[in-house]
C-alpha positions as CSV (number, residue, x, y, z in Angstrom):
1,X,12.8,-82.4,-85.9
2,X,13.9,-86.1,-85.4
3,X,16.8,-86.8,-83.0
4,X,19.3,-87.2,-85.1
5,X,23.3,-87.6,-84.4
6,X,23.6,-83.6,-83.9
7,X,21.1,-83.3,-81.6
8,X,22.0,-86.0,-79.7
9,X,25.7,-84.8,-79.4
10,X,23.9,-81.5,-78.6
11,X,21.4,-82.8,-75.8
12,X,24.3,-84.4,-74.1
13,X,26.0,-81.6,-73.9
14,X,23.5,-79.2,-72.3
15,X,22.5,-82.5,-70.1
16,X,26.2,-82.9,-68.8
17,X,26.5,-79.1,-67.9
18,X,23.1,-78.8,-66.4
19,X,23.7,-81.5,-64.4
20,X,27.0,-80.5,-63.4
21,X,26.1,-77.4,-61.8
22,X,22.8,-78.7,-60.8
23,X,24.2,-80.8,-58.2
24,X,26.7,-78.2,-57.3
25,X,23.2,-75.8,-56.4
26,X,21.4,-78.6,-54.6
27,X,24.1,-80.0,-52.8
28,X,22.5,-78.9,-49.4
29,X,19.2,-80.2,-50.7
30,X,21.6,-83.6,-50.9
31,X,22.6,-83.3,-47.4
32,X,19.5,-82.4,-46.1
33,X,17.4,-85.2,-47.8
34,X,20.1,-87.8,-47.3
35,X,20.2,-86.9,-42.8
36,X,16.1,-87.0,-42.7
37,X,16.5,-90.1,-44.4
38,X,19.0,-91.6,-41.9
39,X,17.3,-89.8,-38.7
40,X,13.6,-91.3,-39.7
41,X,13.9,-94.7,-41.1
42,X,16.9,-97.6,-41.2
43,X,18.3,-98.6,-44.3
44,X,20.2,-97.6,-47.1
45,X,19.6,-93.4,-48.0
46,X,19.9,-94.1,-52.0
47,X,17.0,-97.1,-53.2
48,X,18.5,-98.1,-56.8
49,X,16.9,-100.6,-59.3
50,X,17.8,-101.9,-62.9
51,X,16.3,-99.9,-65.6
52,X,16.6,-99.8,-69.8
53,X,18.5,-97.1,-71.0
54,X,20.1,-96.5,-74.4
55,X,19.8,-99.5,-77.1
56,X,18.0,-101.4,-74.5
57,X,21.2,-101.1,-72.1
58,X,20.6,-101.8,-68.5
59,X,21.7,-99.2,-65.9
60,X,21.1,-98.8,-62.1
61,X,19.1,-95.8,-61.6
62,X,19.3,-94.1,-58.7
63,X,16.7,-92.1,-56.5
64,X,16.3,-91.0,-52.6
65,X,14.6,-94.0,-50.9
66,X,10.6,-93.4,-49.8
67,X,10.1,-96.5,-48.4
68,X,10.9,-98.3,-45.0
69,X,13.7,-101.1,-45.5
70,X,12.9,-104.0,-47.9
71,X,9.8,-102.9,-49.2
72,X,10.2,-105.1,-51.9
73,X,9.5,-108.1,-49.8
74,X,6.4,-106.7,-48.2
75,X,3.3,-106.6,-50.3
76,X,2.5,-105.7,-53.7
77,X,5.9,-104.2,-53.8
78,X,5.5,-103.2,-58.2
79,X,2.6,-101.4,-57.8
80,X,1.9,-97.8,-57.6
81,X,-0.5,-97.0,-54.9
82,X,-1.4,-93.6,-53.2
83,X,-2.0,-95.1,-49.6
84,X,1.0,-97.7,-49.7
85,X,1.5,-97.9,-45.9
86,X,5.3,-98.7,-46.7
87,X,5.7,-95.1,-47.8
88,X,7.6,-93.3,-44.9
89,X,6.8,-89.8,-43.7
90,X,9.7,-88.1,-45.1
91,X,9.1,-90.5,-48.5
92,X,5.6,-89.2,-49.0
93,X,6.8,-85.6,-49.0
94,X,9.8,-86.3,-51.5
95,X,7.1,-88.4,-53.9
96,X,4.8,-85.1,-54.2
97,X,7.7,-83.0,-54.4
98,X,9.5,-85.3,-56.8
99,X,12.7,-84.6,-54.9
100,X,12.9,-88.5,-54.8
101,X,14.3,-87.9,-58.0
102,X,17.2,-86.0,-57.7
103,X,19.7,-88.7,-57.4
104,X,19.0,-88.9,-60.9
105,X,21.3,-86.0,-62.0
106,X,24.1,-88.5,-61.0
107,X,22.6,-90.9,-63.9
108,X,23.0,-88.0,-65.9
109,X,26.2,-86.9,-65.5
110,X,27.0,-90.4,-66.0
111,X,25.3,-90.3,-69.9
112,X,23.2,-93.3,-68.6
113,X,20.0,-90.6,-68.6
114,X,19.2,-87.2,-70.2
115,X,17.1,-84.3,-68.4
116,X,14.3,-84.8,-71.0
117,X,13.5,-88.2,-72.4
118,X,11.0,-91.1,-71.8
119,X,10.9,-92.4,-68.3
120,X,13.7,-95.8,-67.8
121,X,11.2,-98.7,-68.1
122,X,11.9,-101.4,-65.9
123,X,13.5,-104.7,-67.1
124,X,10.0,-106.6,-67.6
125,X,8.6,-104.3,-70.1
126,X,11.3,-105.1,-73.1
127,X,9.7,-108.5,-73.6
128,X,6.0,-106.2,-74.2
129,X,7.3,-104.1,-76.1
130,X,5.9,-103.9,-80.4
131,X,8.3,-103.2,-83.0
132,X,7.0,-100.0,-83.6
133,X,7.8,-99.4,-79.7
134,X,11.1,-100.3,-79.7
135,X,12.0,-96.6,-81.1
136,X,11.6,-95.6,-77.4
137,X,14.8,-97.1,-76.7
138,X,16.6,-95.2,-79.4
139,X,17.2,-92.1,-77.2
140,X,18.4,-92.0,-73.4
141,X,15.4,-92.4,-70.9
142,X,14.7,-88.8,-69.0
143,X,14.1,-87.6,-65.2
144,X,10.8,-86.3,-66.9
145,X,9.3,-86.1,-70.1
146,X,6.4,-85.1,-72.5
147,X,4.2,-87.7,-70.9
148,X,4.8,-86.5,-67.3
149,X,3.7,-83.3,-68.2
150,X,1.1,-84.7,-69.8
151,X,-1.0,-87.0,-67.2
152,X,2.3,-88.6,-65.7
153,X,0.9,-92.1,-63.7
154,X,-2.3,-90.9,-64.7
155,X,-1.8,-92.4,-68.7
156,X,-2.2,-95.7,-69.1
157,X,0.8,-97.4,-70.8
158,X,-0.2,-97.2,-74.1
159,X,-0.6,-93.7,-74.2
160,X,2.7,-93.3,-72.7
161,X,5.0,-95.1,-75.7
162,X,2.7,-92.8,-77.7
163,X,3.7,-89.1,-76.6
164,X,7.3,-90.4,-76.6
165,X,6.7,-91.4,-79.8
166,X,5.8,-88.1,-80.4
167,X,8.5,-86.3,-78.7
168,X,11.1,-88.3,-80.6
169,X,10.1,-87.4,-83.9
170,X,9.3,-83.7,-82.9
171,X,12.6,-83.3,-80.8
172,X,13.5,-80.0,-80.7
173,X,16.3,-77.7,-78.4
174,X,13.3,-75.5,-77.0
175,X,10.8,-78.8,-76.8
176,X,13.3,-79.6,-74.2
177,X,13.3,-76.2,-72.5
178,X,9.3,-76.3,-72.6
179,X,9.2,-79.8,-71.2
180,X,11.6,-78.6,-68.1
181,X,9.6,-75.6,-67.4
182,X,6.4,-77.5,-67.4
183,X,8.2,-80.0,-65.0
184,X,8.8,-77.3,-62.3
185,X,5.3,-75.8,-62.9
186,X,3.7,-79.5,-62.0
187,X,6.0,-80.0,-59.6
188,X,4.6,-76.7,-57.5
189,X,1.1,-77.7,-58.2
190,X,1.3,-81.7,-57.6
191,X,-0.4,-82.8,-60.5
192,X,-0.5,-86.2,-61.5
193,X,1.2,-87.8,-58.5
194,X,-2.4,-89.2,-57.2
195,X,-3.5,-91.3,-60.2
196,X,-6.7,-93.2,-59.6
197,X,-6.2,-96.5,-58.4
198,X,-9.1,-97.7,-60.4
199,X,-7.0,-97.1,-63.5
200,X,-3.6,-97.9,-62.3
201,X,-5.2,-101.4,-61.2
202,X,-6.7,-101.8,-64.7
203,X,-3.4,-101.5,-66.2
204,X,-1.6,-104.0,-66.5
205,X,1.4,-101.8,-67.6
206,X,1.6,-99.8,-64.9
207,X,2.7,-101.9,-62.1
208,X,6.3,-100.5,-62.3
């Protein structure tokens, strides 16, 4: 089933309330991440950056910060690499944990995400995007989705717009639920957080 106006008022919904009492359950994980974070590297505890969301509407999405101070300025700062040296200690651990991502739940809450979507692109890709593409931005981007349980960095671009495609016009309540529970499963086992570089570097599309 397509996403249509029901399901979307549906989705929100269960995203607002999950949320909601997600962040009430993690809120020591909060203050736990956020004082390793200050105790083992300067700089701001929360790393934002401009992403599409809904329509094409640009948001600031949020996420715990895994690297040292201005890591924009140092290096191939767009590019996803396993050994980036400006990856702190405690960053490296949230990256293969994907509690990075938690901050997210406040994009949520917000409406500016949903639990289960296609992953916020950043501003660069609208300009690359096909017409039959632009469908991607018809829903709210998600903290994960079918393609990150599904090869996550490990798909090349391409393949990416193609299983959100998919999930679009297969949405479904318990697609969602599936989708989450494959999250937490990948999560425990790591998968997909150590791409080849080989690939990644072939990619044009992937240096997000």
């Amino acid at each position: 089933m397509a996403i249509n106006t029901y399901n979307q008022v549906s989705k929100r919904c269960f995203d607002f309330f999950m949320a909601l009492l997600l962040l009430i359950l993690f809120s020591p994980v909060f203050l736990g991440i956020a004082l390793l974070i200050k105790l083992t590297s300067p700089g701001e505890i929360i790393f934002k950056q401009q992403r599409l969301g809904l329509d094409g509407q640009v948001f600031w999405m949020y996420k715990f910060r895994s690297m040292v101070k201005n890591a924009v300025n140092m290096g191939s700062g767009m590019f996803i690499e396993q050994n980036d040296p400006r990856i702190t200690p405690v960053g490296k651990f949230l990256r293969k944990t994907s509690l990075d991502e938690l901050p997210q739940l406040l994009n949520v809450l917000k409406g500016e995400m949903s639990l289960v979507g296609p992953r916020p692109a950043p501003l660069h890709h609208l300009d690359k995007y096909d017409p039959w593409q632009i469908k991607r931005l018809n829903v709210r981007p998600g903290i994960t989705g079918w393609a990150q349980v599904n090869g996550r960095v490990a798909l090349y671009w391409p393949e990416r717009i193609e299983m959100d495609l998919w999930y679009i016009n297969h949405y479904s309540f318990w697609l969602d639920i599936k989708i989450l529970f494959l999250t937490l499963v990948s999560v425990f086992r790591s998968k997909g957080t150590a791409a080849k570089a080989d690939r990644r570097e072939k990619d044009p599309f992937m240096k997000i």
